[in-house]
N, C-alpha and C positions, 0 to 999 in steps of 0.2 A: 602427454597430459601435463600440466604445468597447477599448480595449485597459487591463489591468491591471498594474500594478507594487507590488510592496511594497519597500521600503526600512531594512534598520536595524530592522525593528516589534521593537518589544520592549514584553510586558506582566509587570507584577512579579507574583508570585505571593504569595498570603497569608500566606506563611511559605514560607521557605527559599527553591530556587532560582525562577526567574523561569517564568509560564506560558508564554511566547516570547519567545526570545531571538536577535535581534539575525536575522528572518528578512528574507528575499532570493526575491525568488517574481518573476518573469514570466511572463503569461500572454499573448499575440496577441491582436490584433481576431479575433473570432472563432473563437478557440482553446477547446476543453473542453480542461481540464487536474483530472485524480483526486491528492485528496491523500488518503496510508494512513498506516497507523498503529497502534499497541496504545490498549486503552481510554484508558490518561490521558497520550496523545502532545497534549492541547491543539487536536485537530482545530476542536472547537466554538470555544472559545477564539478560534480563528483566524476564522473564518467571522464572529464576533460583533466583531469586530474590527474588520472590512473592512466591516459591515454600521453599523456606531455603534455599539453596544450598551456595547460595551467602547471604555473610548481608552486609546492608548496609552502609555506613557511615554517612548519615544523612537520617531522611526522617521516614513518618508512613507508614506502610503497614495495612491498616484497613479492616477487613472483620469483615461485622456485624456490626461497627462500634467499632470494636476492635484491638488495635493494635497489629497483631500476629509478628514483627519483629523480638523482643527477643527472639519467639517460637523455637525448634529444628519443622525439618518439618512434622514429622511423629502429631504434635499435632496441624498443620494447616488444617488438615481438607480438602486438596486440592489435588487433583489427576492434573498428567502433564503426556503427551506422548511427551515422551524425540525423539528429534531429531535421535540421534543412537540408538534408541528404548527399550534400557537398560532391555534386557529381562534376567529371570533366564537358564541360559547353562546348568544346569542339570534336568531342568524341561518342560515337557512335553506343548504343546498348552493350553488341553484343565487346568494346573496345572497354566500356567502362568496367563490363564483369571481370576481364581479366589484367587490366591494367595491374591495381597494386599488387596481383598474385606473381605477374612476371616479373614485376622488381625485384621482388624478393630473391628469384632464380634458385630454389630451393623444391619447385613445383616440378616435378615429373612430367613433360608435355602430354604426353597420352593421358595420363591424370588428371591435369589440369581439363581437358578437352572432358572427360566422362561427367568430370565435377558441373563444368557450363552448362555439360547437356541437361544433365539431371535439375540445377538450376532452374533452367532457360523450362520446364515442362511444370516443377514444382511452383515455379511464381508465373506462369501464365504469360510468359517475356515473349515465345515463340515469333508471334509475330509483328513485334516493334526493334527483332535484332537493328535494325538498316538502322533507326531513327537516334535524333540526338533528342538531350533532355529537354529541349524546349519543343518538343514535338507531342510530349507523352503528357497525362493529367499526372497531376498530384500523386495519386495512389501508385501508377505504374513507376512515377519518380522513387516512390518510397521501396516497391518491390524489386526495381535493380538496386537500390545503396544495400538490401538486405542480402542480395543476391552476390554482391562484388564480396562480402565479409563473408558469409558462409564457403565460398570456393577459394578463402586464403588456410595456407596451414598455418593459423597462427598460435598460439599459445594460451590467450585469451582474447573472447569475444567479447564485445563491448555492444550494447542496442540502447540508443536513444529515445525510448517510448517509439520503437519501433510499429508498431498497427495503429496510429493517430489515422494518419491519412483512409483506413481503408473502411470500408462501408460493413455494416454491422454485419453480415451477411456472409463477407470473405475473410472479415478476423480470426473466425474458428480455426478455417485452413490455413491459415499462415501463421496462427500460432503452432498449429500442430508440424507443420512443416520443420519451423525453424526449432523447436523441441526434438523434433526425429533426429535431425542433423547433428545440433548437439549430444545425443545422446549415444546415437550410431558412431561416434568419432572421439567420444570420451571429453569433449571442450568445457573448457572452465569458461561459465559465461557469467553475466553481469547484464539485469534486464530491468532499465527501469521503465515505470508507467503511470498515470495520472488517476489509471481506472481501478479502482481496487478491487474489485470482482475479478476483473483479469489477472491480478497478479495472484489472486488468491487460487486462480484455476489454473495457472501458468507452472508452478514449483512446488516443491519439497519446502525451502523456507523462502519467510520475505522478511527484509530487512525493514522497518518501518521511520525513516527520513523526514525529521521536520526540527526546521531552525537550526539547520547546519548540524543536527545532532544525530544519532539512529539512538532509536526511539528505544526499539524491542526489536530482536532479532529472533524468529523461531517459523516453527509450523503454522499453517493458515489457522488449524484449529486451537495452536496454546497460544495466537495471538488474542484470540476472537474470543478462547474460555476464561484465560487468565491476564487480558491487558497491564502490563508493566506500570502505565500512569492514566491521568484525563483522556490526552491527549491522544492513547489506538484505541480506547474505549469507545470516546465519541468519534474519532475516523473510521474503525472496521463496523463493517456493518448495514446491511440494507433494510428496515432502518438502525441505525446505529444505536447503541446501548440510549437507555432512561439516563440522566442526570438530576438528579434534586438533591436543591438544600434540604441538609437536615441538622436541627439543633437538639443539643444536649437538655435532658431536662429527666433527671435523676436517672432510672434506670430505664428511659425512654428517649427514641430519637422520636422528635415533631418533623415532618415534613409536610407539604402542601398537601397531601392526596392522604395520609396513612403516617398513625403512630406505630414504630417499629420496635419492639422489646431489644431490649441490649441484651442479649446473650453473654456467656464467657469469650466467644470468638471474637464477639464485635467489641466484647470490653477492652480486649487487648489489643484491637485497632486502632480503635478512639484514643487511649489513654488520658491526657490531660484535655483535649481540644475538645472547645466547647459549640463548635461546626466543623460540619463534615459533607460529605458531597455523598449519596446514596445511587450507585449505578446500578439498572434493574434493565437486564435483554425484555426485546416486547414477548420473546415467546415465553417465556418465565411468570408472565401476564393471565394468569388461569382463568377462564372464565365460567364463573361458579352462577352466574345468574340462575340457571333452569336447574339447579340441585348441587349438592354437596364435592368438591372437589378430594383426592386421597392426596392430603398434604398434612403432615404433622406440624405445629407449629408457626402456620405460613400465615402474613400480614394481611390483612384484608380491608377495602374497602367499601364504598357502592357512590359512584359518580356518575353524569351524562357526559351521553358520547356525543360529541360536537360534530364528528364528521367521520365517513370510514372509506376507506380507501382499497382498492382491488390491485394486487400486483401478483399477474401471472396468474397460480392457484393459492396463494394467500390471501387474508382480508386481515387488513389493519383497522384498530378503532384509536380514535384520536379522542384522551381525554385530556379535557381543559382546566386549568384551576388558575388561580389567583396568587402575585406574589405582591408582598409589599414592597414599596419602591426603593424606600432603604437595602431592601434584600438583591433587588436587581441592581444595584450600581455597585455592590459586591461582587455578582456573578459578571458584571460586564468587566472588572478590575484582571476577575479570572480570564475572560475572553483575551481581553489586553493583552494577560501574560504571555498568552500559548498561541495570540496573532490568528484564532479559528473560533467559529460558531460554535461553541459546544452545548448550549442551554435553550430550550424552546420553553414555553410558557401551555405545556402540554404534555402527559405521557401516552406513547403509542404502542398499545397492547393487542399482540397477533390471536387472532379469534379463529377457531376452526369454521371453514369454509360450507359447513353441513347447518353451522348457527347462525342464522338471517339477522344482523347485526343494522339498526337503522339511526341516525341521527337523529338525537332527539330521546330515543328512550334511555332507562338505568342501565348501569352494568356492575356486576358484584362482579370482584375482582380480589384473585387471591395469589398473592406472591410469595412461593418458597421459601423458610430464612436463610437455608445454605447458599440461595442464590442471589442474597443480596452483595454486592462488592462495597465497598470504601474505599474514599480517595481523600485524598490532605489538601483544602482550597488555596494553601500558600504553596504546595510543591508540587501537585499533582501526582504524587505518589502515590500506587493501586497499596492502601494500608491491610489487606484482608490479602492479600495474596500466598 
């Protein structure tokens, strides 16, 4: 078992700000830890990082408690399934599973051989051993890169949004696959991914990656209950947290939908700032229409619902309101900051499935006060936390 740390890593970027800056990552002897993110959060970046490919500019890269940054990569000790899956074009399936494992010469032959077998049945390889990678689709490319790193003994595992390629269908198993592996063998892995639902099914914690920074690092659930800023609020989430301006106006917040009492909790969030960003989950969205909800003190309104939406066995209702335009080139200043959509001109409130919800009629709606967050529209700092 080998445990990971990052330090301070900082890599500059080709122009303008840096592609990581000044990251902070521990990962346990034998911890899987998912790192998420939007397309150009530097996931790879990261990953090539830790692997040699990239060095840094500042920063330790410790495994062991050693700093390998100096290292060329082949003496780090650490297998990566590279995103274009970087296979050998002149070598056959079953040549490429065991290629980098026999360089190493630290593999036990009879070992080695149990390890392919097991492989070769767990990723469905059986019968493409003979072929080379320009013979195989996409997904079989992607299930030998994962297959050559799982049968090295390496130190640490490295996965490049490893299940991109594979069809909604065979992700389950191949996530559970390469989890058993890890977990059967004690490996410190490192798994990034685009899909947040995946990462959130995948680990213990996720590191949350955007603009070269980690975000929040924790559990699926104190990402999802207690978001650190804007930016995992509006990310975690299907759909993802409520966002609205709301303005100070004595011992009331105004927001578009629902004036909100300033409590002593929220007074101590707010402090001086005369706006503030109001984050509201849609399940936290009561729906008080057909009688009286059991909430003490919870904000309430009554708006049409524009539109509603079925996902799965949930039913989402989409209410619409109005901002003024001075208001929006504010919220778009915000968007700018954090380089992500985080504002709809809309709140989407989850409606239990037994309540026939239709576009077009009212909905009295009743929001928790413990469940409201606050954030700082200059820092995106979760202020309620």
């Amino acid at each position: 078992m080998s445990s990971l740390q990052l330090r301070g890593v900082t890599v500059a970027g080709p122009t303008g700000p840096p592609l990581l800056d000044a990251v902070d990552l521990d990962v346990a002897d034998g911890e899987s830890v998912a790192v998420i993110g939007p397309s150009a959060a530097a996931r790879t970046a990261l990953l090539r990082t830790i692997v040699g490919l990239q060095a840094p500019d500042e920063g330790e890269i410790l495994i062991d408690d050693v700093d390998v940054a100096g290292r060329a990569p082949r003496r780090r000790d650490v297998a990566m399934v590279f995103a274009d899956h970087a296979l050998h074009p002149r070598r056959d399936v079953l040549d490429n599973l065991t290629f980098a494992a026999t360089l190493r010469r630290k593999h036990d032959r009879a070992e080695l051989a149990d390890r392919v077998e097991q492989v070769v049945d767990d990723l469905a390889l059986r019968d493409v051993l003979d072929l080379r990678p320009d013979r195989l689709g996409t997904d079989q490319q992607q299930r030998v890169a994962i297959g050559r790193s799982l049968v090295r003994d390496a130190s640490v595992w490295l996965f490049d949004d490893p299940f991109a390629a594979q069809s909604e269908r065979v992700r389950p198993h191949l996530r559970s696959v390469v989890l058993r592996w890890q977990t059967d063998r004690d490996r410190t892995s490192l798994i990034t991914t685009s899909s947040v639902d995946e990462a959130l099914s995948l680990v213990g914690r996720v590191a949350v990656l955007h603009q070269g920074r980690i975000r929040q690092v924790g559990s699926p659930q104190e990402l999802y209950d207690d978001p650190a800023d804007m930016f995992v609020a509006g990310y975690l989430g299907s759909p993802p947290m409520n966002l609205l301006p709301a303005f100070r106006d004595g011992d009331q917040l105004v927001t578009p939908l629902a004036t909100i009492l300033v409590d002593d909790r929220l007074e101590r969030a707010i402090g001086d700032r005369p706006v503030v960003i109001a984050g509201i989950r849609p399940e936290h969205c009561l729906d008080a229409t057909r009688g009286p909800v059991d909430v003490v003190g919870g904000v309430e309104f009554t708006t049409r619902v524009d539109d509603v939406e079925w996902r799965a066995r949930s039913q989402y209702a989409f209410l619409g309101f109005d901002l003024d335009p001075a208001l929006s080139e504010v919220l778009d200043e915000v968007e700018e900051m954090f380089e992500f959509d985080l504002f709809q001109n809309f709140l989407v409130a989850q409606v239990p499935t037994e309540t026939p919800v239709r576009a077009g009629q009212s909905l009295h709606v009743v929001v928790p006060h413990a469940a409201i967050a606050l954030f700082d529209p200059d820092t995106g700092e979760n202020l309620t936390r």
